[in-house]
N, C-alpha and C positions, 0 to 999 in steps of 0.2 A: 274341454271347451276352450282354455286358456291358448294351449297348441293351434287350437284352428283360426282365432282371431288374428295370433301372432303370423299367422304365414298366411293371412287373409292381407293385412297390412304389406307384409312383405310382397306379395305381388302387385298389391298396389303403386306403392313405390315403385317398383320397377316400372311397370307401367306406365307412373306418372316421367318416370328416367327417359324410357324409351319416347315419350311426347315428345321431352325436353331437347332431348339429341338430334329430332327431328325438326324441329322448329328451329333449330340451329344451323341444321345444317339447310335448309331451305335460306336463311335468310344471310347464308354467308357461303352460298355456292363459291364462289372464287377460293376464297383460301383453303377451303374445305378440296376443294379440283387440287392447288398448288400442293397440297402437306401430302395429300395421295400418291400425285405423282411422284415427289421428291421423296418419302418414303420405300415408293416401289424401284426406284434408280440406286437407290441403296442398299435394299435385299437383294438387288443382281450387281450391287460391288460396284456401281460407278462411285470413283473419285473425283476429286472436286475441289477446289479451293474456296469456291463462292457458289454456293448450288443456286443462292440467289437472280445471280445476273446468268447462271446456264440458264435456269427456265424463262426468264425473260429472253433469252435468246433463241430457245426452244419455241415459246410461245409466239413470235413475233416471224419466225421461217417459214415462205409460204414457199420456196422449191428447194427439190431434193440438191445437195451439195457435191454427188456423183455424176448425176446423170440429167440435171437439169430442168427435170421436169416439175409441173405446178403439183403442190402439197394442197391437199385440200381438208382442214381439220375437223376432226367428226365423224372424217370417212374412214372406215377401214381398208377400203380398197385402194383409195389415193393417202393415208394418211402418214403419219409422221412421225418417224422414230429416232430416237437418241442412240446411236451407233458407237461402242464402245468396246476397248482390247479387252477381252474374257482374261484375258491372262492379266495385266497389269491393273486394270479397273480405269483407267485411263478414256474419255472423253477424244472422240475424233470426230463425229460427224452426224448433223441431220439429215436423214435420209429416209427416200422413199421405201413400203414394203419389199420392192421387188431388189432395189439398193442391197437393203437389209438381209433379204434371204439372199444374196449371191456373196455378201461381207461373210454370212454366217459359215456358210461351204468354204470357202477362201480359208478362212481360220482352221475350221477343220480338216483343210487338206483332202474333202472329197469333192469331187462332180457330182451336181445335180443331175439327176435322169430327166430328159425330157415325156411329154405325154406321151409320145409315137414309142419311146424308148420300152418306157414303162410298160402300154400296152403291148408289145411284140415278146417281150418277157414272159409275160403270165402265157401269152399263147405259144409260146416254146416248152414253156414248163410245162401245162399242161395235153401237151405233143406226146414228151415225153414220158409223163405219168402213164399217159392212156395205152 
């Protein structure tokens, strides 16, 4: 009986933990957005002297720094990525998706396939299979 009170309480508590983190994070959206971001720029190794004044510069970029065009945040199609040397962890550029995946081939030293490319592929392979 004693067991079952004890770990009746314990999910309580958590329970009441999980409100708590919740009501927090609702009522402090912004820093809660900033720690995320600046946390996940750090699992992928960007360095930084002042990650502070990056993401305010991050946040404040409404076009890509390649190619010109408008950033539109929120979007995943237009939106906005922090562009950065895989190898040195080094800060070079906000940039748009499309930016971003041509930086990312560049680095790696392959060419991207196009769609035409792509499709005429699978149908030679499978030319040849049959």
């Amino acid at each position: 009986m004693d067991n079952l009170t004890y770990y009746d309480n314990l999910k309580r508590r958590s329970e009441a933990r999980k409100a708590a983190d919740k009501r927090y994070r609702e009522k402090h959206k912004e820093k809660v957005k900033k720690k995320t971001i600046l946390n996940n720029w750090k699992k992928r190794g960007v360095i930084n002297d002042n990650f502070d004044e990056l993401y305010n510069y991050y946040i404040n970029c409404f076009k890509c720094e390649s190619c010109d065009c408008d950033i539109v945040p929120g979007n995943c199609k237009n939106g906005r990525y922090l562009d950065h040397d895989h190898e040195t962890g080094l800060f070079r550029n906000i940039v748009c998706p499309k930016c971003n995946v041509i930086r990312r081939y560049k680095d790696a030293g392959t060419i991207p396939l196009t769609r035409k490319e792509i499709y005429f592929k699978s149908k030679l392979k499978n030319f040849i299979l049959s």
